[in-house]
C-alpha positions in Angstrom: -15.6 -6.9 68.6 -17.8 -7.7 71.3 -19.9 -11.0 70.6 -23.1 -9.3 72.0 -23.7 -6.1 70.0 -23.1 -5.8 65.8 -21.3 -2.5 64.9 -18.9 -1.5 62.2 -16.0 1.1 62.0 -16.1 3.8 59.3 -13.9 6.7 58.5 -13.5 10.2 56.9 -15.3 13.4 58.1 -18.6 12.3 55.5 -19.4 9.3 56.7 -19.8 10.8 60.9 -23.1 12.1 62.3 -21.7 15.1 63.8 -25.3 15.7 65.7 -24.4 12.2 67.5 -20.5 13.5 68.1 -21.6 17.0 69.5 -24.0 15.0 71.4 -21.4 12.8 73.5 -18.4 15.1 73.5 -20.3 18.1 74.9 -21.5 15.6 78.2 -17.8 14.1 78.4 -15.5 16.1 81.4 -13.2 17.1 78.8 -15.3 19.1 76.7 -18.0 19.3 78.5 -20.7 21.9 76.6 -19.0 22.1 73.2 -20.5 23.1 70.3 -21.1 21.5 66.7 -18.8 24.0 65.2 -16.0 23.6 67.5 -16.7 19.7 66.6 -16.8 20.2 63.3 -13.6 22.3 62.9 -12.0 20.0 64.8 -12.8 17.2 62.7 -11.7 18.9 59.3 -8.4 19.7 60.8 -7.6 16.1 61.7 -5.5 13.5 60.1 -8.3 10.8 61.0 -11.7 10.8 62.1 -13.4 8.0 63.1 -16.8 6.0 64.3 -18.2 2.9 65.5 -21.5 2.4 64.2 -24.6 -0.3 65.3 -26.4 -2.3 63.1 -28.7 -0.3 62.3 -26.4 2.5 60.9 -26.4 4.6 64.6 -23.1 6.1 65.3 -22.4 4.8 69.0 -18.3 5.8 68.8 -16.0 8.7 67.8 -12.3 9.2 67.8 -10.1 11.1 65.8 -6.2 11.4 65.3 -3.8 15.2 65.0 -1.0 13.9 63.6 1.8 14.8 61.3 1.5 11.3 59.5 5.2 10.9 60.6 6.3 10.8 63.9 3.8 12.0 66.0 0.2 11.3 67.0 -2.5 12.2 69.4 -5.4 9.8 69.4 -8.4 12.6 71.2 -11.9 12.6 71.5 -12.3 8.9 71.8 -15.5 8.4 73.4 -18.7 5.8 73.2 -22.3 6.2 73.4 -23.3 5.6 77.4 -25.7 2.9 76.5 -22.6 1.1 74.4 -19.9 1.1 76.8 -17.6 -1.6 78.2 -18.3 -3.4 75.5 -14.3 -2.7 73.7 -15.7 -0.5 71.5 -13.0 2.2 72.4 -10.3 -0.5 72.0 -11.6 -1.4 68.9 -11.7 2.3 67.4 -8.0 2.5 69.0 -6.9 -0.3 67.3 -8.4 0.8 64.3 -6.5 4.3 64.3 -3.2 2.3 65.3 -3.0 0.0 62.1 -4.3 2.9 60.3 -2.3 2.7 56.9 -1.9 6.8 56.6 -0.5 6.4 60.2 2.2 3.7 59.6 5.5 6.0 60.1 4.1 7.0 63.1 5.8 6.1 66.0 5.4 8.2 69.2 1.8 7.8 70.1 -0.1 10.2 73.1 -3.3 9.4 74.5 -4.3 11.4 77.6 -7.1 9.9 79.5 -8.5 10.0 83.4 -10.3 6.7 82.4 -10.5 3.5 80.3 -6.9 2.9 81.3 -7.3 -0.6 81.4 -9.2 -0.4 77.5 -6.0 1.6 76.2 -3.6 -0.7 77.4 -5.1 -3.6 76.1 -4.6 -1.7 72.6 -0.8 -1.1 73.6 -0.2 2.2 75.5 1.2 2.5 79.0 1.3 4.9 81.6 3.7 7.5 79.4 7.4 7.9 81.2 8.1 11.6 80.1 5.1 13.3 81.8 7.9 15.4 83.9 9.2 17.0 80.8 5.6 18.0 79.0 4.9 21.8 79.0 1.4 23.3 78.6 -0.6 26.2 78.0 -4.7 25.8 78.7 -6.8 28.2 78.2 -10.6 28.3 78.7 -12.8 27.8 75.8 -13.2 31.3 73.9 -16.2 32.8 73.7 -18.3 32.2 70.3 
């Protein structure tokens, strides 16, 4: 952790401040305008959610893990507080998810990102080899 700032690392869905969560997701360019209850399903339909927090209990970090516990993971959402950044909190919280007991089997690991590169390969990822081969489907965000 960063010598200049305190903060701690929680887990499970009980322990995040989803107000905080909604808060940075719905300014990030991925999600840009979501919603708590788009954040919130998404939370209880991961295999990990988790969250730096600041000394004084704030939650400054979020990142949580789909995963079949086996052979596959996708670490998403991973984002910290703008006032908090640069400071290896997202390579902390990536760490974190990577020695995660419940995530142990695992061994093909995705993380998509435009940014933070160098963070995420400080934590172990590269540039991923197979990008070629990957199929997708995007929709826009349905209307609630």
């Amino acid at each position: 952790m960063d010598k200049n700032i305190e903060y701690s690392i929680k887990e499970g869905y009980n322990e995040m401040d989803f107000d905080k969560v909604t808060q940075m997701l719905a300014g990030s360019y991925w999600c840009e305008g979501i919603q708590k209850d788009e954040v919130l399903q998404g939370a209880q339909n991961s295999a990990l959610v988790v969250g730096a927090f600041s000394a004084n209990n704030k939650q400054i970090g979020f990142a949580r893990v789909i995963s079949d516990k086996t052979r596959f993971a996708y670490i998403l959402d991973i984002i910290v507080d703008e006032g908090y950044k640069k400071k290896g909190i997202e390579q902390d919280l990536t760490i974190f998810i990577l020695n995660h007991p419940e995530l142990k089997d695992v061994y093909q690991w995705l993380l998509i990102s435009k940014d933070s590169h160098d963070e995420f390969k400080k934590a172990g990822f590269k540039t991923a080899s197979h990008t070629k081969s990957w199929l997708e489907i995007r929709l826009g965000r349905p209307e609630k």
